[in-house]
C-alpha positions as CSV (number, residue, x, y, z in Angstrom):
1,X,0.0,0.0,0.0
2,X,1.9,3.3,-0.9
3,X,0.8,6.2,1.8
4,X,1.8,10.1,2.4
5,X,3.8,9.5,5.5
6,X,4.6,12.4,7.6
7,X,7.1,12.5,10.4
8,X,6.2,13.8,13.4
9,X,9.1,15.6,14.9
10,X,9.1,17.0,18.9
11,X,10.3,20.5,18.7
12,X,8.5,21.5,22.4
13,X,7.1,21.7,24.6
14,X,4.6,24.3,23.8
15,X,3.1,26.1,20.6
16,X,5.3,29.2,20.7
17,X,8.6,26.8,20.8
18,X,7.9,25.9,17.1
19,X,9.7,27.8,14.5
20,X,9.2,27.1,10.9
21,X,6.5,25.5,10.6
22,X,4.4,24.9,7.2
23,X,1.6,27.2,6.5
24,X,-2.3,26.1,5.8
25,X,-1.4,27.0,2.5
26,X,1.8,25.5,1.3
27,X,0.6,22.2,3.0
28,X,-2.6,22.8,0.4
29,X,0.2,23.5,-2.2
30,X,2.7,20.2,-1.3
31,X,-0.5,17.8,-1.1
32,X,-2.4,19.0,-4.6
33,X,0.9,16.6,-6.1
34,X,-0.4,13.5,-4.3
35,X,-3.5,11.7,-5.4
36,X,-6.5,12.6,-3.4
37,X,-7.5,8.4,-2.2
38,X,-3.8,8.3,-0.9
39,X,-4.0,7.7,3.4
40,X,-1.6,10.1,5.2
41,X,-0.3,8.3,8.1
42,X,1.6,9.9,11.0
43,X,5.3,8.6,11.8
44,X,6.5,8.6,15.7
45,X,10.0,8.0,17.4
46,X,11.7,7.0,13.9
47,X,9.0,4.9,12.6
48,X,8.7,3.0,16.2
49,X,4.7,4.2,16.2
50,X,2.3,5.1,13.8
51,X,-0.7,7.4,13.3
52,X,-3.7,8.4,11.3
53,X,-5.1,12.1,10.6
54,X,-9.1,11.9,11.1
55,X,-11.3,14.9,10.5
56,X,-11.8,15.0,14.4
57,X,-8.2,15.3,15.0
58,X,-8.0,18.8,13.4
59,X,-9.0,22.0,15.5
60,X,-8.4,25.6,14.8
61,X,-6.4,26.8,18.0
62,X,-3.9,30.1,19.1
63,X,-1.7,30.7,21.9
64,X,-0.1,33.6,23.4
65,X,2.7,35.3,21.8
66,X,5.7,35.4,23.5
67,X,6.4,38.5,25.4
């Protein structure tokens, strides 16, 4: 079965600890080149653990800025 496998790298411990991260948009970009029935699956610890993305999995959210 060929997949979209994304790995899921630990950068934090909390939002603002992230630094260049995609935007909504170039991930809209990258993903037009796959085809649209292809699973994404999460990757963990080097391919120790696995994941799916499901529709409930995704939530708009913010956080404070840094002062």
């Amino acid at each position: 079965m060929e997949y979209l496998r994304i790995e899921a790298n630990r950068q934090g411990y909390e939002p603002t600890q992230i630094k260049g991260t995609m935007t909504v948009g170039e991930l809209i970009s990258l993903l037009q080149d796959f085809p649209e029935e292809m699973p994404v699956i999460l990757s963990h610890d080097n391919g120790y653990t696995y994941g799916g993305v499901c529709y409930d999995d995704i939530r708009e959210d913010e956080y404070a800025d840094a002062e």
